[in-house]
N, C-alpha and C positions, 0 to 999 in steps of 0.2 A: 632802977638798978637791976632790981631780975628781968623786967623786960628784955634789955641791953644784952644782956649775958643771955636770955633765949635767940635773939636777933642774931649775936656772932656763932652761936650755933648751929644755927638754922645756914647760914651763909655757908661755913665751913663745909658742912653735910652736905650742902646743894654743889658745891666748890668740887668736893668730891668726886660723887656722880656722875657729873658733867666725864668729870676729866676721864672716869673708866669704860663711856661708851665707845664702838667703835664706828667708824665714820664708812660705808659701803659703798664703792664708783660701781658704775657700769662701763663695763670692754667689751668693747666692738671688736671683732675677729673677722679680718675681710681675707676669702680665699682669691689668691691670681687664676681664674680658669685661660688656660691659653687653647684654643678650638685650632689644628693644621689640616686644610683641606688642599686638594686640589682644583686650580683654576683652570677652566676648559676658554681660549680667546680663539673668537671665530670670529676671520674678518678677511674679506677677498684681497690680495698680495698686489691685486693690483689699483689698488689704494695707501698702498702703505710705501710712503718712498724708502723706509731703509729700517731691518731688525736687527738689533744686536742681544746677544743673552751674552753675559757676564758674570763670573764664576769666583769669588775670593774667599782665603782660608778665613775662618770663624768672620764671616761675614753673609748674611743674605743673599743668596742668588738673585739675580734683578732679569728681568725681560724691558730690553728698553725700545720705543716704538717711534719712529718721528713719520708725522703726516702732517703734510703742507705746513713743513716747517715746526709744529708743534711737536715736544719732546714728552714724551710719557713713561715713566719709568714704572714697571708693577714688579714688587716682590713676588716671587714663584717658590715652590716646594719642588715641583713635577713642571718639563715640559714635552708639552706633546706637538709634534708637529705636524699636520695631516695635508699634504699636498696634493693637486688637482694632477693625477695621472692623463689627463688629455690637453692639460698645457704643458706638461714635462718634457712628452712624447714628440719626439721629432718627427716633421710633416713627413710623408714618404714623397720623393722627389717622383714627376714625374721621366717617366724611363725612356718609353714611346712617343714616336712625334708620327705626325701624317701632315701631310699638305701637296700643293700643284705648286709646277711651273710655268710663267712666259718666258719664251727666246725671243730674241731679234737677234739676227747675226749674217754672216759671211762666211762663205767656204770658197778652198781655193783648191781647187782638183787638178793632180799632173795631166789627168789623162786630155780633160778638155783645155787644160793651158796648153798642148802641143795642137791643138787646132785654133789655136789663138781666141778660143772664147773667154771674156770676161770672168769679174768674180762672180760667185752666184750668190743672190742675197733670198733671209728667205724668215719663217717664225717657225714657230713650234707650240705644243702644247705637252706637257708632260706631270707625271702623278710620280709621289715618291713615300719611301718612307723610310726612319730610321730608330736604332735605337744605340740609347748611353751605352758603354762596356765599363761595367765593374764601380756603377756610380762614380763617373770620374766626367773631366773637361773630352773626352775620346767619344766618337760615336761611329758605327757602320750603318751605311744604307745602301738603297738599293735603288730605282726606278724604272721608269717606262715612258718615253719620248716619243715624238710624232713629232714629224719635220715637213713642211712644202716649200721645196729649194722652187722659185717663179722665174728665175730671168728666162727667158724665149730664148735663147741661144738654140740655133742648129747647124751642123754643118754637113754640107751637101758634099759623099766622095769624087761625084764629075766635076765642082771646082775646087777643089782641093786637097791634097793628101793631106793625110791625116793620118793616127796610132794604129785605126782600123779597118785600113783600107784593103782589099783585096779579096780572095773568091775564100768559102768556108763550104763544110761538108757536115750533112746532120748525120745522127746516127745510122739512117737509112743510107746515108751517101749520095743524097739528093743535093747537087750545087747552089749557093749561094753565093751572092755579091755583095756586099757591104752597101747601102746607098748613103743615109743617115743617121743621125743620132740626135736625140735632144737633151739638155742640159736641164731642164724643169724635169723635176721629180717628185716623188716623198721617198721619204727614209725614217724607220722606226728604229728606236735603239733602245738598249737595254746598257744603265750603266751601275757600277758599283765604285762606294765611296769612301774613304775613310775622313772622318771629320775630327776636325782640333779646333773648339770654343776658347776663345781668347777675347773675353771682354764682350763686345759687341761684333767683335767679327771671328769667323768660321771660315778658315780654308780648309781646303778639301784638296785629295787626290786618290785616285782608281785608273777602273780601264772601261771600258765597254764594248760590247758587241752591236752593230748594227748591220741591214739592209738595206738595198737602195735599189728601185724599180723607177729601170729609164725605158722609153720608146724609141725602138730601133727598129728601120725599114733596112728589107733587101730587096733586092731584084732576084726574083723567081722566077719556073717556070707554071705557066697556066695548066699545062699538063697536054695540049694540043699537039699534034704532031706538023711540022718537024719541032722539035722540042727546042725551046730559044728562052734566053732570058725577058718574058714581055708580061710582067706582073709585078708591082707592087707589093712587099707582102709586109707585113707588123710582125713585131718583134717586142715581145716583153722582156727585157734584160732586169736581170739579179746578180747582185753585188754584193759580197759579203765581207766586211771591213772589222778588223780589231783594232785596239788600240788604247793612248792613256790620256787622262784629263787632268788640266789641274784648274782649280774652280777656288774663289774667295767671295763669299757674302757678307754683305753687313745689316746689321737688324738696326732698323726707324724702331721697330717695337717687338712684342712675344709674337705677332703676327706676320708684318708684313718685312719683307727684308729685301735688298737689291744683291747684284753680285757680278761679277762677269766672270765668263769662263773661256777655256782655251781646250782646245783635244785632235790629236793628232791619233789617223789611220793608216791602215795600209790593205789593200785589195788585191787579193791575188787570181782571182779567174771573176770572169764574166759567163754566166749562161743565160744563151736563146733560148726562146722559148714562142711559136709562131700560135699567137693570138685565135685563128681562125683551126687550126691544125695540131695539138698538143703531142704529135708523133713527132710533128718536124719542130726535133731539138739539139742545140750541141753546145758543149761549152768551150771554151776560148780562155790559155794561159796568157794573160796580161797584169800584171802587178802595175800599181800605180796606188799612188798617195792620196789623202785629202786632211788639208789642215783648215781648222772652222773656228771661230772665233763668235761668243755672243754677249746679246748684256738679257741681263735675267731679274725680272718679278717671281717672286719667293711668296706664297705664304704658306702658314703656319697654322693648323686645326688649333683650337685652344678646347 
């Protein structure tokens, strides 16, 4: 019986005890560190088919990238964009041109059509240059020309009149006779241009200045006495002719190019000038025309 009654006391007591301790957790306290840097994306533009940055309120700026199709979108703080100033920069165009020409062509001279000679066929060599105005499709130039007009043409004044027939007097006053003349020459010209680039083809129009050195005989005298016409003598003739062109070229390429041209003069004196004798000289007013027609190789310095 006392046992019992220590038993329920002892219970109670421990009953107790129990119930007044207090029970101790551990709390875990995690901090959010957020770290905001700037990202530096370095990658050559031309591998990237296409960038967009996008901007939205209380929203993450994004950097979005697509290459070869794959889309990649990176969150940004900061963007930096640092560009290749030698791809930006526009090529500088070239300004200046240089290059040579070939003639083939045809002239047709009043003064030898009134002695019924043919046309005169003949080539040329010529050097030129130009340049752009004002970075534009306009360009001016200039050149220098060499002509050898070949047909044999000559015509004799004891079978035929002709535009220059009859007696002349040199400065000295020493008589001359007209005998012949020949249609084979050269002629150097000097032309200026103005050009309009359309595509692949360049017409052009100017004027130019040229000369022209024919061989012209007279009957002279030998200086014997009684004094008679009984000499041969050479004659270097000079012609000096103005006039306007209009020329169209087409480019095969940056180099070579074809073209034909057209250019009309006009001659207003002839002077002698005796080969053997540079005293015995005179000039001669005779106007007369020449219209010339060619086809031209063009190239082009690169």
């Amino acid at each position: 019986m006392l046992r019992n009654k220590f038993l329920i006391l002892f219970l109670v007591i421990s009953s107790f005890a129990f119930s007044q301790s207090k029970k101790i957790d551990t709390v875990y306290v995690y901090e959010e560190i957020i770290i905001r840097d700037t990202i530096f994306i370095e990658k050559p533009f031309s591998k990237i088919d296409k960038a967009v940055f996008t901007s939205e309120e209380n929203k993450k700026d994004k950097l979005e990238l697509t290459q070869n199709g794959v889309v990649i979108q990176i969150p940004v703080d900061t963007l930096v964009l640092i560009t290749d100033k030698k791809r930006t920069e526009k090529p500088k165009s070239k300004s200046w041109f240089f290059g040579g020409k070939f003639h083939l062509g045809i002239a047709d001279n009043s003064l030898f059509k009134k002695m019924d000679a043919p046309m005169n066929t003949g080539f040329g060599l010529g050097i030129w240059t130009k340049k752009k105005l004002f970075d534009s499709d306009f360009s001016v130039g200039i050149g220098f020309d060499a002509f050898y007009w070949m047909s044999p043409f000559s015509t004799n004044a004891q079978e035929k009149d002709g535009a220059l027939n009859g007696y002349y007097f040199t400065h000295k006053n020493e008589p001359k006779l007209f005998h012949s003349i020949e249609s084979k020459h050269f002629q150097l010209q000097i032309p200026i241009q103005l050009y309009y680039k359309i595509g692949k083809f360049t017409p052009s129009v100017g004027g130019f200045v040229s000369t022209s050195n024919y061989k012209t005989q007279f009957l002279g005298s030998s200086g014997t006495l009684p004094l008679r016409f009984d000499q041969i003598q050479t004659f270097k003739t000079e012609a000096l002719q103005m006039g306007y062109l209009l020329e169209l070229q087409y480019a095969f390429s940056e180099s070579i190019s074809v073209g034909i041209h057209f250019s009309s003069g006009k001659f207003n004196n002839l002077v002698f000038i005796n080969k053997d004798d540079k005293n015995q000289s005179f000039k001669v007013e005779n106007k007369f025309t020449e219209n010339r027609g060619f086809l031209q190789l063009v190239y082009t310095l690169e």
